[in-house]
TORRO-907634 format. One record per residue (C-alpha): residue number from 1; residue in one letter; x, z, y. Coordinates in nm, 3 decimals, m for minus. Layout:
   num   residuo        xx        zz        yy
   NUM         A         X         Z         Y
...
//
This chain:
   num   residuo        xx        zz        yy
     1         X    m5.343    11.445    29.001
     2         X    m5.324    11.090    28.988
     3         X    m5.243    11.074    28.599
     4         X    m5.567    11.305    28.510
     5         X    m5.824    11.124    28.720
     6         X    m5.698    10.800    28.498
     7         X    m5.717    10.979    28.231
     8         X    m6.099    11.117    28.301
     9         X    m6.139    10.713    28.418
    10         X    m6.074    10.596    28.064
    11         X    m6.272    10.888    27.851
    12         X    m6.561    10.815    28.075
    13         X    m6.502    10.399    28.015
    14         X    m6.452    10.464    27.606
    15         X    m6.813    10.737    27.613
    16         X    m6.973    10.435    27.796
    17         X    m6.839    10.175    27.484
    18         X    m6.965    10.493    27.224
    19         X    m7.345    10.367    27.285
    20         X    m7.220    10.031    27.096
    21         X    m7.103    10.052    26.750
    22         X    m6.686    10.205    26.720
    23         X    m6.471    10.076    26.462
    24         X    m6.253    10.333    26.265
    25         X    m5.912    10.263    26.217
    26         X    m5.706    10.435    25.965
    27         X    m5.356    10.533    26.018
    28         X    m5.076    10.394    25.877
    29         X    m4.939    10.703    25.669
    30         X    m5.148    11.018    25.697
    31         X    m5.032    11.281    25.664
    32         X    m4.705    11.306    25.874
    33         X    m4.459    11.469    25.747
    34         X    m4.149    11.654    25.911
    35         X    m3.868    11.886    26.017
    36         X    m3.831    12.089    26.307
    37         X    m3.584    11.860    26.531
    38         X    m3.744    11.490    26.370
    39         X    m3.895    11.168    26.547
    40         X    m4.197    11.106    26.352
    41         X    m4.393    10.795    26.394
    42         X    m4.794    10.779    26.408
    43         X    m4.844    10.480    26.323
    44         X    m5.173    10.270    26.368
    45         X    m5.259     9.900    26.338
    46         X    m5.602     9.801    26.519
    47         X    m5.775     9.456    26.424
    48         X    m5.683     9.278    26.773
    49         X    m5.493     9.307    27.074
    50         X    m5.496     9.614    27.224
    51         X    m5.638     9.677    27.554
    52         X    m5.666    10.096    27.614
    53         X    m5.588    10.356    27.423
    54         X    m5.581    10.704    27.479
    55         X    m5.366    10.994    27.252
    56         X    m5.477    11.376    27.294
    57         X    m5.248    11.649    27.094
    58         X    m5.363    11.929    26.845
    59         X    m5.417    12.142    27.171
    60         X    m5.619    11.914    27.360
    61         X    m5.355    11.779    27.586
    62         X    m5.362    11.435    27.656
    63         X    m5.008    11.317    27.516
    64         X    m4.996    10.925    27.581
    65         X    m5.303    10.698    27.766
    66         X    m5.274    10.315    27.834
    67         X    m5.519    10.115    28.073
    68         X    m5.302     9.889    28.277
    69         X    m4.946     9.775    28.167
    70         X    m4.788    10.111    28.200
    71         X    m4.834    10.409    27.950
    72         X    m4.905    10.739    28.140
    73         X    m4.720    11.081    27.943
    74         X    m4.977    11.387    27.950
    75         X    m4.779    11.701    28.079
    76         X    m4.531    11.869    27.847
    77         X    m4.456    11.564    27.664
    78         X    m4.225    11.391    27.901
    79         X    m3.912    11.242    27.791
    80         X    m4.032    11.342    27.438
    81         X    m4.281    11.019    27.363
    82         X    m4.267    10.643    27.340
    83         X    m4.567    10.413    27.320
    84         X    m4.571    10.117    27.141
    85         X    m4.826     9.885    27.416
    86         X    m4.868     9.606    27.092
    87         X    m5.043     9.825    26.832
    88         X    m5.074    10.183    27.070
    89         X    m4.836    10.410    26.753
    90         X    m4.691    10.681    26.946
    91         X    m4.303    10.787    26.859
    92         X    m4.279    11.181    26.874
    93         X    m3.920    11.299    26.934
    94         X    m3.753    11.650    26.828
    95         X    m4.069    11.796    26.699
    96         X    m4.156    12.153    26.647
    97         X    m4.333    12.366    26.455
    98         X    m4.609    12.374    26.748
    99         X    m4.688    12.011    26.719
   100         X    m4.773    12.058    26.424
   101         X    m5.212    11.955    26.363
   102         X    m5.470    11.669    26.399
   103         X    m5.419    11.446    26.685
   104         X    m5.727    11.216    26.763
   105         X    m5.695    10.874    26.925
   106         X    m5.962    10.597    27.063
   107         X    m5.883    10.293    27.241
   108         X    m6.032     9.943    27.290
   109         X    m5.937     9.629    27.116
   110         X    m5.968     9.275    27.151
   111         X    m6.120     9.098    26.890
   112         X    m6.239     8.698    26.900
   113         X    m6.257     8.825    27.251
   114         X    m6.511     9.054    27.205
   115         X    m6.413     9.352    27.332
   116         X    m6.419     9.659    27.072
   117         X    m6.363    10.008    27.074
   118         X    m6.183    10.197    26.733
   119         X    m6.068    10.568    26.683
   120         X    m5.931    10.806    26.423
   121         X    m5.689    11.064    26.387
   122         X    m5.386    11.160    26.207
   123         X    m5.250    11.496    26.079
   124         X    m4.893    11.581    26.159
   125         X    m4.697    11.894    25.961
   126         X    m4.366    12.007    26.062
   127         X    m4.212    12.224    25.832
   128         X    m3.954    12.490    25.942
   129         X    m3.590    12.382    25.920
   130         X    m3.377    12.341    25.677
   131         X    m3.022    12.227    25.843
   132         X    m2.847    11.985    25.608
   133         X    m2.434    12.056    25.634
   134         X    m2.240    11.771    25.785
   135         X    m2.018    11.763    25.414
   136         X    m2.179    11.942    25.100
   137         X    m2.018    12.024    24.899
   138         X    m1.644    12.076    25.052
   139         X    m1.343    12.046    24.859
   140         X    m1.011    12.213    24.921
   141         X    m0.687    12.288    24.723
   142         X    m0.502    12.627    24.786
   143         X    m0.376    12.758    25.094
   144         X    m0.574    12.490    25.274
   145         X    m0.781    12.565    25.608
   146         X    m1.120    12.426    25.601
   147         X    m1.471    12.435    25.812
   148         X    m1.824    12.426    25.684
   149         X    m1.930    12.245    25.917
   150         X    m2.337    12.238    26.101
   151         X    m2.488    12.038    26.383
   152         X    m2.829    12.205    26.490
   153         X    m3.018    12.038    26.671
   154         X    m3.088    12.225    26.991
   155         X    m2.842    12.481    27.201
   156         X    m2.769    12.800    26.932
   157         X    m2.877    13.155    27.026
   158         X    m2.755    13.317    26.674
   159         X    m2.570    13.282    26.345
   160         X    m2.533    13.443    25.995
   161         X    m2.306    13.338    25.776
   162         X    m2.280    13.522    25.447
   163         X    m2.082    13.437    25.090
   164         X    m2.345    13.443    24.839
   165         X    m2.147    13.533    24.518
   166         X    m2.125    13.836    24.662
   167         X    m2.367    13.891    24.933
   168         X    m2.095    13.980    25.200
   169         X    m2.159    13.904    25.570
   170         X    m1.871    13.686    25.670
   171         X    m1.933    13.686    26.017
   172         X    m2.250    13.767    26.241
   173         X    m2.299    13.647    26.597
   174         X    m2.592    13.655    26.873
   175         X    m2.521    13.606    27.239
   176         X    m2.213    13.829    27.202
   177         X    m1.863    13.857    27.044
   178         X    m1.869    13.752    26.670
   179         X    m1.838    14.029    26.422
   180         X    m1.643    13.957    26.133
   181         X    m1.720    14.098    25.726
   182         X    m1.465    14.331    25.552
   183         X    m1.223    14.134    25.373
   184         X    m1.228    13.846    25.664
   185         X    m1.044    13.976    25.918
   186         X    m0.769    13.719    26.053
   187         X    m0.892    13.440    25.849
   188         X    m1.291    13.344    25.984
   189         X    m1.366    13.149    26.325
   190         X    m1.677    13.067    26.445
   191         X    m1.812    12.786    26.660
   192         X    m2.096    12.948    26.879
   193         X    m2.196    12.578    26.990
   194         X    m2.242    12.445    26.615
   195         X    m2.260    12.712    26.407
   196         X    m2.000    12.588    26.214
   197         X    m1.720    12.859    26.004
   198         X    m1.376    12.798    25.959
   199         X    m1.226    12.978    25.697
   200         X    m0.818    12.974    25.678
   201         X    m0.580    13.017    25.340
   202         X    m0.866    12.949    25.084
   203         X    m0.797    13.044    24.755
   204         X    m0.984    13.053    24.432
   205         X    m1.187    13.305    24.508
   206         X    m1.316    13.168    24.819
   207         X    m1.506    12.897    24.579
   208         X    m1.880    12.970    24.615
   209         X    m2.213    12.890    24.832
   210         X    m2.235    12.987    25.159
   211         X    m2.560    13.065    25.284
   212         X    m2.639    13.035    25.707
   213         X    m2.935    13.166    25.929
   214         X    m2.922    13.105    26.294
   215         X    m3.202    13.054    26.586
   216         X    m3.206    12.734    26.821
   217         X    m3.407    12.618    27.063
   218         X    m3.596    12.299    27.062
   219         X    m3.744    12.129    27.298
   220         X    m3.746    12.466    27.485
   221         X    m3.919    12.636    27.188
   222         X    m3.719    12.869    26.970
   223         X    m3.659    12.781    26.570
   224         X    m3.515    12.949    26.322
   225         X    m3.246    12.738    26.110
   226         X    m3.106    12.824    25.786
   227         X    m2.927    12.616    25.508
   228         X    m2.631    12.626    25.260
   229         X    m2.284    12.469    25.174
   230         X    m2.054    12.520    24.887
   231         X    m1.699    12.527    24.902
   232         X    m1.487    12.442    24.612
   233         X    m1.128    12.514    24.595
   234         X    m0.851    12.379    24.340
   235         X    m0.556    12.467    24.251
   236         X    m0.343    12.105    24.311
   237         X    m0.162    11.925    24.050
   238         X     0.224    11.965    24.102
   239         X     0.423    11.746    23.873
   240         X     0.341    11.467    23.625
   241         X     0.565    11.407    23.281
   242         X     0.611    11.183    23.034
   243         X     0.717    11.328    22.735
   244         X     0.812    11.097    22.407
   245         X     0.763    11.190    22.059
   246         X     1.020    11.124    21.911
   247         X     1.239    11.190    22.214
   248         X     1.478    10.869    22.059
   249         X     1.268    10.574    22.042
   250         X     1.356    10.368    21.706
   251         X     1.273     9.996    21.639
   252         X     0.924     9.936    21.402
   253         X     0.868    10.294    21.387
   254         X     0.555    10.487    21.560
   255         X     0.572    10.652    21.921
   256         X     0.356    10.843    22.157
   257         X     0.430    10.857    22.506
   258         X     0.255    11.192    22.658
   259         X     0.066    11.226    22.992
   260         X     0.172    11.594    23.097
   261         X    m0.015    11.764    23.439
   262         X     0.125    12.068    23.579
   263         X    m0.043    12.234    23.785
   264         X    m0.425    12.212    23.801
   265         X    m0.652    12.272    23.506
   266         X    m0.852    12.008    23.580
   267         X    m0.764    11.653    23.558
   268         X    m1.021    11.365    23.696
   269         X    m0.828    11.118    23.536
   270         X    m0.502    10.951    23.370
   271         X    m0.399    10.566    23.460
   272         X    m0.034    10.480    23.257
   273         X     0.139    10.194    23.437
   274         X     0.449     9.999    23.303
   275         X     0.682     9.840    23.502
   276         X     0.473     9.944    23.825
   277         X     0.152     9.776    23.640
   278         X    m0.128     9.909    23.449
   279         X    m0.045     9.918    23.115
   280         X    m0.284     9.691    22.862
   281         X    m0.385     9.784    22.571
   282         X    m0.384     9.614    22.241
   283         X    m0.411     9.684    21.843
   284         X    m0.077     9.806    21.875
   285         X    m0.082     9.993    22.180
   286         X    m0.400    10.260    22.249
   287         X    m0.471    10.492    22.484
   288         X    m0.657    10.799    22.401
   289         X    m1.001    10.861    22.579
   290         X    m0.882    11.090    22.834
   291         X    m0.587    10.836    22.860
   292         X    m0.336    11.180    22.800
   293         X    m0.164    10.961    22.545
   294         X    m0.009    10.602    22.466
   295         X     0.011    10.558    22.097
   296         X     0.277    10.288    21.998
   297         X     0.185    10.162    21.603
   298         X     0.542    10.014    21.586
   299         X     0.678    10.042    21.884
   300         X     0.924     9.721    21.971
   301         X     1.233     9.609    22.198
   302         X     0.947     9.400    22.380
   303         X     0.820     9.747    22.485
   304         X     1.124     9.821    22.702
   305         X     1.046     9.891    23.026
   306         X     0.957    10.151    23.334
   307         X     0.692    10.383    23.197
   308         X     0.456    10.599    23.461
   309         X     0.172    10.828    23.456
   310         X    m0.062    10.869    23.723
   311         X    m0.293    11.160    23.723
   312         X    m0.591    11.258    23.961
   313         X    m0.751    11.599    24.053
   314         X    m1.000    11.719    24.272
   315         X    m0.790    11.757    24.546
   316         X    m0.481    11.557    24.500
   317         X    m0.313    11.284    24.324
   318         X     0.092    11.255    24.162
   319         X     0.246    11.012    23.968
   320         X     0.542    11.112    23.766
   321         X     0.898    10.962    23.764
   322         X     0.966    10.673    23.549
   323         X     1.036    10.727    23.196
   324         X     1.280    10.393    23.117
   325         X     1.187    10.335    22.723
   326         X     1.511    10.177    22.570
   327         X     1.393    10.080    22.203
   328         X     1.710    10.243    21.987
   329         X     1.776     9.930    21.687
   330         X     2.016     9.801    21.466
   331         X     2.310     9.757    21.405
   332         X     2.217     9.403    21.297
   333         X     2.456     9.098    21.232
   334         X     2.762     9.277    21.168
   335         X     3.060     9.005    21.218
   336         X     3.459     9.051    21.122
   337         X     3.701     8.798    21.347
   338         X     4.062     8.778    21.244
   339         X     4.289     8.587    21.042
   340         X     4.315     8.561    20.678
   341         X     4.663     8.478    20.628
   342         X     4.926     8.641    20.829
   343         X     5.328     8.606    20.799
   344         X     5.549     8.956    20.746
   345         X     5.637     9.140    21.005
   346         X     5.368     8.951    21.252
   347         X     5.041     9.135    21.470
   348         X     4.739     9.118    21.363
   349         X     4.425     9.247    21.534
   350         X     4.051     9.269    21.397
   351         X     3.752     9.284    21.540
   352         X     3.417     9.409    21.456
   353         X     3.058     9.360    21.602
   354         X     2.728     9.462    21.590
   355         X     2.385     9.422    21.793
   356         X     2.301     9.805    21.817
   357         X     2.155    10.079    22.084
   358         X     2.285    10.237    22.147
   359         X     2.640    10.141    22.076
   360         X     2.724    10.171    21.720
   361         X     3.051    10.362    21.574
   362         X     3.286    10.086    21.423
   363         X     3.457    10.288    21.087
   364         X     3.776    10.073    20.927
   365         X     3.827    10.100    20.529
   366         X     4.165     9.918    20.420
   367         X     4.148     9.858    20.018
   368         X     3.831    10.107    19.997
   369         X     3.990    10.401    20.202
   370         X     3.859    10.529    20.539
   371         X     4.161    10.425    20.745
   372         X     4.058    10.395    21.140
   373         X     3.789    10.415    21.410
   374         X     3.658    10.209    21.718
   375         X     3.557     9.804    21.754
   376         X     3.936     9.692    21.664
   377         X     4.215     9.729    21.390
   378         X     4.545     9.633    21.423
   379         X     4.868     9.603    21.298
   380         X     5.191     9.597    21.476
   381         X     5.394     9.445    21.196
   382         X     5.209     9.337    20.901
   383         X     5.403     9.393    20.559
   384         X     5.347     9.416    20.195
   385         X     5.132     9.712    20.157
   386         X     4.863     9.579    20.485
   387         X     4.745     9.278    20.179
   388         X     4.387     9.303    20.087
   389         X     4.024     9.421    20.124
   390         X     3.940     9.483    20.495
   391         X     3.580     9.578    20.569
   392         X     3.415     9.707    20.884
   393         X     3.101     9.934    20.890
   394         X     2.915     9.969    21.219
   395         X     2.713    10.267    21.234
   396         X     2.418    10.365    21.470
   397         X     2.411    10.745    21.491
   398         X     2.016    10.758    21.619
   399         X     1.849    10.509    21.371
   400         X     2.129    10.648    21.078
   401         X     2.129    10.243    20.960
   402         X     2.497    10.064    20.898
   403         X     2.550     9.711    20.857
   404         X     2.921     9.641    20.663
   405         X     3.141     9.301    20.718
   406         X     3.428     9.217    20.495
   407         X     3.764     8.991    20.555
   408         X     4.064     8.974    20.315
   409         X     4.422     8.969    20.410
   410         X     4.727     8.792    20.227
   411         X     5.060     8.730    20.368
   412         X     5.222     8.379    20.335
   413         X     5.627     8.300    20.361
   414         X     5.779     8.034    20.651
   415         X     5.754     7.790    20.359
   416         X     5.375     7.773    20.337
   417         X     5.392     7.962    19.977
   418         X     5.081     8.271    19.991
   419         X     5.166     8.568    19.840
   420         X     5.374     8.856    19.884
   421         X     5.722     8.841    19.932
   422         X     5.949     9.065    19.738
   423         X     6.310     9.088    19.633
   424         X     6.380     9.198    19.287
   425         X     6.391     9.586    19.328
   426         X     6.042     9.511    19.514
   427         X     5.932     9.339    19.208
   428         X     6.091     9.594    18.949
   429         X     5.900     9.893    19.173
   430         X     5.567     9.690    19.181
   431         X     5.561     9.641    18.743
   432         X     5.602    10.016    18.756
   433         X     5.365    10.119    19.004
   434         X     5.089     9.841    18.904
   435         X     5.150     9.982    18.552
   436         X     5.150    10.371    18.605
   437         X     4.822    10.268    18.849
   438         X     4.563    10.128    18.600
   439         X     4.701    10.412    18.343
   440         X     4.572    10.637    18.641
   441         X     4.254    10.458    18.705
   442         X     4.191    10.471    18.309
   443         X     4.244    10.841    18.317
   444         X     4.032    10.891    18.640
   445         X     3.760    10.699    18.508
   446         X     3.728    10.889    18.173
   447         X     3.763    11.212    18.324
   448         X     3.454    11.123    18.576
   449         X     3.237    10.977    18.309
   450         X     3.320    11.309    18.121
   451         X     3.244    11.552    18.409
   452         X     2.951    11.307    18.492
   453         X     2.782    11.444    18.173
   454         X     2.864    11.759    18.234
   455         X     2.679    11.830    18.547
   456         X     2.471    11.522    18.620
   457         X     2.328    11.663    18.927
   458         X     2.680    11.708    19.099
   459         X     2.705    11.497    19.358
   460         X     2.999    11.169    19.376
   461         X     3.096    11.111    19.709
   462         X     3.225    10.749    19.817
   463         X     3.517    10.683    20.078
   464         X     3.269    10.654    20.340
   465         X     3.225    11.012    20.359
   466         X     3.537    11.128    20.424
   467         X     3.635    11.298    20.748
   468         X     3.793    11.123    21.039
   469         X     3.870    11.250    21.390
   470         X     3.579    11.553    21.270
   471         X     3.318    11.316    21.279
   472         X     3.116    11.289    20.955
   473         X     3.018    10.944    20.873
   474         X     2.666    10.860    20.664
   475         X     2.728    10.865    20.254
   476         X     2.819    10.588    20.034
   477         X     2.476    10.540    19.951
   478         X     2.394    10.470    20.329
   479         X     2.695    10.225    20.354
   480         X     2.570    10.003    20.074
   481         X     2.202    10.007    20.103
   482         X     2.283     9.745    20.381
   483         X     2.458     9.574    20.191
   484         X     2.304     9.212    20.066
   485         X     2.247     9.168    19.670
   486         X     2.466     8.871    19.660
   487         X     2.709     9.044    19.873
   488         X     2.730     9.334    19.611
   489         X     2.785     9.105    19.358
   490         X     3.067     8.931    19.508
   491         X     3.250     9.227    19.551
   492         X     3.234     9.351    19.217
   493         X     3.337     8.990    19.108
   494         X     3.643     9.060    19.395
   495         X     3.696     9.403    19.234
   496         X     3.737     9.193    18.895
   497         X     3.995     8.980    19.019
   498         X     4.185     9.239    19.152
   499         X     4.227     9.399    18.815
   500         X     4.315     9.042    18.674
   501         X     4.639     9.057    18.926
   502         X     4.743     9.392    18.793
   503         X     4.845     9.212    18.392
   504         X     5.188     9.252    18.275
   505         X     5.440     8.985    18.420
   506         X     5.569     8.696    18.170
   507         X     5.874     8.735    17.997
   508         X     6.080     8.538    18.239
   509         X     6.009     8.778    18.528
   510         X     6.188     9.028    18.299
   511         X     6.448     8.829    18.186
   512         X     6.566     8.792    18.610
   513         X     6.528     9.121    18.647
   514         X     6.788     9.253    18.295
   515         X     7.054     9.000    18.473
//
């Protein structure tokens, strides 16, 4: 009674002020506009300090008056407005559809302490609800459970949720048990608070929009709600590979280093990390644009290390194991160690080395024939027949290179005197055999030239590719590409020598041998 007799007070006081002239004040923003369930502000800024004002609603209702210090709330409005006492904007909380209209306001202001009185009006629209999802859209992988989750904003009376690809209800609800859609059953909750669904097990063909319609109350006044949420659902990525091409990594040759994703068809994104790192590029090392592949343009030992992929979906993220890239090279540097003299009937022992990777195969040739295999030769008891040519090739199976190193062997008496050491039935046998052997190596060598011409495309073979333990070893031509210019040379001018030592003996080696 008291609050409309103060009211009547201060609309008598501001007809009294009307007889003077009454300043219009325009609002701040006019229209207002907004959603069942807002706080809007209407705003206003008079030219002085404000002294009265008075707020009356679409409806005729006083909403807000000021003439003293304290605001005084028309019925109906209570715990639903603020006034601001500075500038006399009233603050309108969870609005409905039925506040919607003009609301007029006139007050008195002070200005150069003249007393003046202003008024004017503002339009407020509040447009049904539309109820905004708390996540939109919502991502899942397979077998996941989610919830499409809602927050209303008054107590819920009734829901509807339906799938819109196909226009199925998925479960229906007002004041009583939930019903649940065909093809639901077991795997759809509702929240009859929030609105909210849970769905459990998604799959792929749970991906879709998801349309709800429910009634709230606000404010005491019933609204209708409605919205939408999509729900997407992936299948996750299980494994990441890297796959080399070639699968054997060889020294200033090109390699690609794939990014393979199981799993999920779609891939956000690739990062390649070395040695726990990501990887830099440079002009000899790209990435593709979807970073799926690492492109070596010569790849090099410097690019040993631990190789990774990491790749991102939509709903997950793997990295794969580590691919170690060992750079196969070589052999390189191929070295002989062992003596060059040795006495008769003493051990010997070679040994031959090569910078390789893998491991190279070591392959022994005594005198130009295949003879042993593995990184030493030796001999128990050296005699006569171990004199000469000794020559190592290491071979590395994966880049199919050799490198070759050469050492010769003569034998030298107690007395210091190098050479081999015969008695006279030695001697006689060698004459014979040296002789009988260059007859043979004349005859071979016409023979070849001759069949040479006959079939020029047959094929000679050289000692390196005979067979040893059943291993086959690379061809003569592989062996001697390696081999230096200048080293070629100086075994041919060897080879020369050696035929030079095969000439007939002087007379006075026969002459010992008739007595």
């Amino acid at each position: 009674m008291e609050n409309s007799q103060a009211a009547l007070l201060m609309l008598a006081f501001l007809l009294f002020l009307k007889g003077s002239s009454t300043l219009v004040v325009k609002p701040v923003t006019d229209p207002v506009i907004g959603e069942v369930g807002d706080t809007v502000t209407l705003e206003i800024k008079p030219p002085g300090a404000l002294a009265a004002i008075s707020w009356v609603s679409p409806t005729s209702i006083t909403v807000v008056s000021l003439t003293g210090s304290t605001p005084v709330i028309g019925p109906g409005y209570e715990n639903r407005v603020t006034l601001d006492t500075s500038t006399g904007s009233v603050e309108l909380r969870s609005v409905n559809r039925k506040d919607a209209g003009v609301y007029v306001f006139d007050g008195i202001t002070i200005v150069s302490g003249i007393r003046e009185s202003f008024k004017g009006n503002i339009t407020l629209n509040v447009s049904a609800l539309v109820l905004k999802p708390v996540t939109d859209p919502v991502i899942s992988k397979d077998g996941d459970n989610v919830t499409l989750e809602i927050r209303p904003p008054g107590a819920l009376t009734a829901m509807t949720w339906t799938f819109s690809p196909t226009g199925i209800t998925v479960v229906s609800w007002s004041r009583s048990a939930p019903v649940i859609g065909t093809g639901y059953v077991n795997r759809v909750t509702l929240n009859t608070t929030t609105g909210s669904l849970g769905l459990s097990s998604v799959n792929g063909s749970d991906s879709g929009v998801y349309l709800f319609r429910g009634k709230t109350a606000v404010s005491g006044n019933p609204e209708d709600i409605d919205g939408n949420v999509t729900l997407e659902v992936y299948e996750p990525i299980t494994n990441v590979k890297v796959e080399p091409n070639p699968a054997q990594p060889i020294a200033n040759q090109t390699l690609k280093l794939a990014c393979l994703v199981l799993g999920s068809q779609i891939v956000s994104s690739r990062l390649w990390l070395k040695d726990g790192q990501p990887l830099d590029s440079s002009d000899r090392i790209t990435v593709s644009v979807n970073s799926s592949v690492v492109s070596f343009n010569k790849v090099l030992q410097s690019d040993n290390g631990d190789y990774q992929c990491k790749a991102n979906g939509p709903v997950n993220e793997v990295t794969s194991a580590v691919y170690r890239l060992e750079v196969n090279y070589g052999p390189e540097q191929a070295s002989l160690t062992g003596p060059d003299k040795a006495a008769l009937n003493s051990s010997v022992t070679f040994t031959c080395s090569a910078q390789s990777v893998p491991a190279c195969i070591y392959i022994w040739y005594v005198n130009g024939i295949q003879t042993a295999q593995g990184s030493q030769y030796q001999i128990d008891a050296v005699s006569n027949v171990d004199t000469g040519s000794y020559m190592c090739m290491a071979w590395n199976s994966v880049t199919r290179r050799t490198s070759i190193a050469e050492k010769k062997l003569v034998l030298f008496s107690v007395t210091g005197k190098e050479g081999p050491i015969l008695s006279a039935g030695e001697i006689t046998g060698v004459v014979i055999g040296t002789l009988a052997g260059v007859t043979g190596i004349a005859l071979g060598v016409y023979f070849s030239v001759k069949l040479c011409r006959k079939n020029p495309d047959d094929p000679k073979l050289g000692p390196a590719e005979r067979s040893l333990d059943a291993v086959t070893w690379p061809n003569a031509s592989e062996t001697y590409e390696n081999i230096a210019t200048d080293q070629t040379a100086s075994k041919a001018k060897k080879q020369d020598h050696a035929y030079t030592d095969l000439q007939s003996p002087d007379q006075s080696t026969y002459s010992t041998l008739n007595e």
